[in-house]
N, C-alpha and C positions, 0 to 999 in steps of 0.2 A: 564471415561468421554465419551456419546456418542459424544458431539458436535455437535448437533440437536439442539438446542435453539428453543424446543418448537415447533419443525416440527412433522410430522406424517403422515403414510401412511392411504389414505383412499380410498378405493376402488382400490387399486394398484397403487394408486399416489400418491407423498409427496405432502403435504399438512401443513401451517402455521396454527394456531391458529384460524386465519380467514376465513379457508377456499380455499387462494389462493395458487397455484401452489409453492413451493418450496424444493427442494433439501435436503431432509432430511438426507443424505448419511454422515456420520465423515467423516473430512478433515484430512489431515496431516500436519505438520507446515507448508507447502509449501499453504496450499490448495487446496491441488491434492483429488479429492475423494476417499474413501474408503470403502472397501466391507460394508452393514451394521451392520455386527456383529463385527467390528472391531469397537478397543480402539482409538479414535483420541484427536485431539486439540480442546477445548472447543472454538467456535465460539467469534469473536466479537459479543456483541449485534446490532442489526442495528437499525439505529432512533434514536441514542443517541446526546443531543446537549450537548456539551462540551463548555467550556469557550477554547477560541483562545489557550493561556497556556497551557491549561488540551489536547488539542488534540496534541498538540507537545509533550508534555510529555507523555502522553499514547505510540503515534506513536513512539518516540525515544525507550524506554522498550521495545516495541515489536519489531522496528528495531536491537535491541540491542541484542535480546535473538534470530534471525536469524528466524523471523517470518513477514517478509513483507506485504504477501497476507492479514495479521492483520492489518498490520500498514496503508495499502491502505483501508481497510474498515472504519479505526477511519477518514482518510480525506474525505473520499468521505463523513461521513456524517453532518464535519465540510463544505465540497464542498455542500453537498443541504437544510444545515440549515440556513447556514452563512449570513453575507450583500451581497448583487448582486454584491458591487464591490469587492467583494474577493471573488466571486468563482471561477477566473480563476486562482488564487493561489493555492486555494487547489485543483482543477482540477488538477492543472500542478504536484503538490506533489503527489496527489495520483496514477499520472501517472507514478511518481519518482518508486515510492514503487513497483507497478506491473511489472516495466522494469528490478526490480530489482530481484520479483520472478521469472520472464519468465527466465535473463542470470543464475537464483539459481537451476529452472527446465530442464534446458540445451536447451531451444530453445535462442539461441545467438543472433538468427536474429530479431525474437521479442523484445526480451530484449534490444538489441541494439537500435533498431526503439523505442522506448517506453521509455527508455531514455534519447534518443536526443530529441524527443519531450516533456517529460515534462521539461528537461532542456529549451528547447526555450519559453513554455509559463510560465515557471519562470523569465525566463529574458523578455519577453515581459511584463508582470505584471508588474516587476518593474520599467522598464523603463516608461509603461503610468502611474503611480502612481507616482514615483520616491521615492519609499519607498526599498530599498534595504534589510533591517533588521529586517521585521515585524515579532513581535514576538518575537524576536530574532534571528528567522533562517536569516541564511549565504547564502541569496539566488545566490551570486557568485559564492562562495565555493563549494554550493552545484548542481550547475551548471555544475562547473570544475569536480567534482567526479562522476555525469554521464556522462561526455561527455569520461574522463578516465575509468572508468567501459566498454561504449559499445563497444569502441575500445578495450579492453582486450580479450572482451568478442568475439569479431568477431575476434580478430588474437589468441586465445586458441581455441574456437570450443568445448569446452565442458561447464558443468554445473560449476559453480561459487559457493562457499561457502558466503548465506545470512548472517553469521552471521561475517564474517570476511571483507564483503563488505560495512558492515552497513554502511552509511553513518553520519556525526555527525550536525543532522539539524541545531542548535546553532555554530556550527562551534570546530575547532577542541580546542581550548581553553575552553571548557565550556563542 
């Protein structure tokens, strides 16, 4: 699998379908780039609109299998398909997801920054909504687990194991 979704080089630059500028390079489960003749992870597609369900469940598999940088592509495009008044949910989740690649990549400090913030605009979401459960996600729960992650992550100083950090968006019962 290259994990190009359709990129291509054209005139020494990657290039989408369209014509426009992108990154044709394989990823790694991380999303770290890779030489091009390297074997990677087949890409999320991007522009996919998901039913609110279908993106939770997508993102938990791919959180689940220690694949973040994926699970942050299925919300960002629940984040720019979705109603206006849920984008700052899935903003906040697919900040969850990245904060969670950055402490998996071994930047601690990112990772930590990046999950204290999408922890806050999950809990600010819910509190102007006062919908704590949408979806189902435990958005307390899942609050408590990165604010516990960045602190790990700043007092270890190394990279974090994504699959063992996954988070449980439904919460740990489910």
């Amino acid at each position: 699998m290259s994990g190009t979704s359709g990129a291509r080089r054209v005139g020494g630059r990657d290039r989408d379908t369209q014509g426009r500028a992108r990154n044709a390079r394989p990823r790694d489960g991380l999303g770290r780039p890779l030489p091009y003749d390297a074997d990677g992870v087949e890409r999320q597609p991007e522009g996919v609109v998901r039913s609110p369900e279908e993106t939770v469940a997508e993102a938990q598999a791919l959180l689940d299998a220690g694949k973040p940088f994926h699970a942050h592509e299925v919300f960002e495009d629940a984040w720019k398909s979705g109603p206006e008044d849920e984008r700052a949910l899935w903003r906040g989740l697919a900040q969850l997801a990245v904060g969670l690649t950055h402490a998996a990549r071994g930047n601690t400090t990112g990772g930590a920054r990046l999950l204290r913030r999408g922890a806050g605009a999950a809990e600010e979401w819910a509190s102007g909504t006062g919908r704590t459960r949408p979806y189902g996600i435990d958005l307390p729960e899942l609050s408590a687990w990165a604010r516990e992650l960045a602190g790990v992550a700043e007092r270890e100083g190394t990279a974090i194991s994504a699959a063992a950090w996954a988070p449980r968006l439904r919460g740990r019962d489910v």
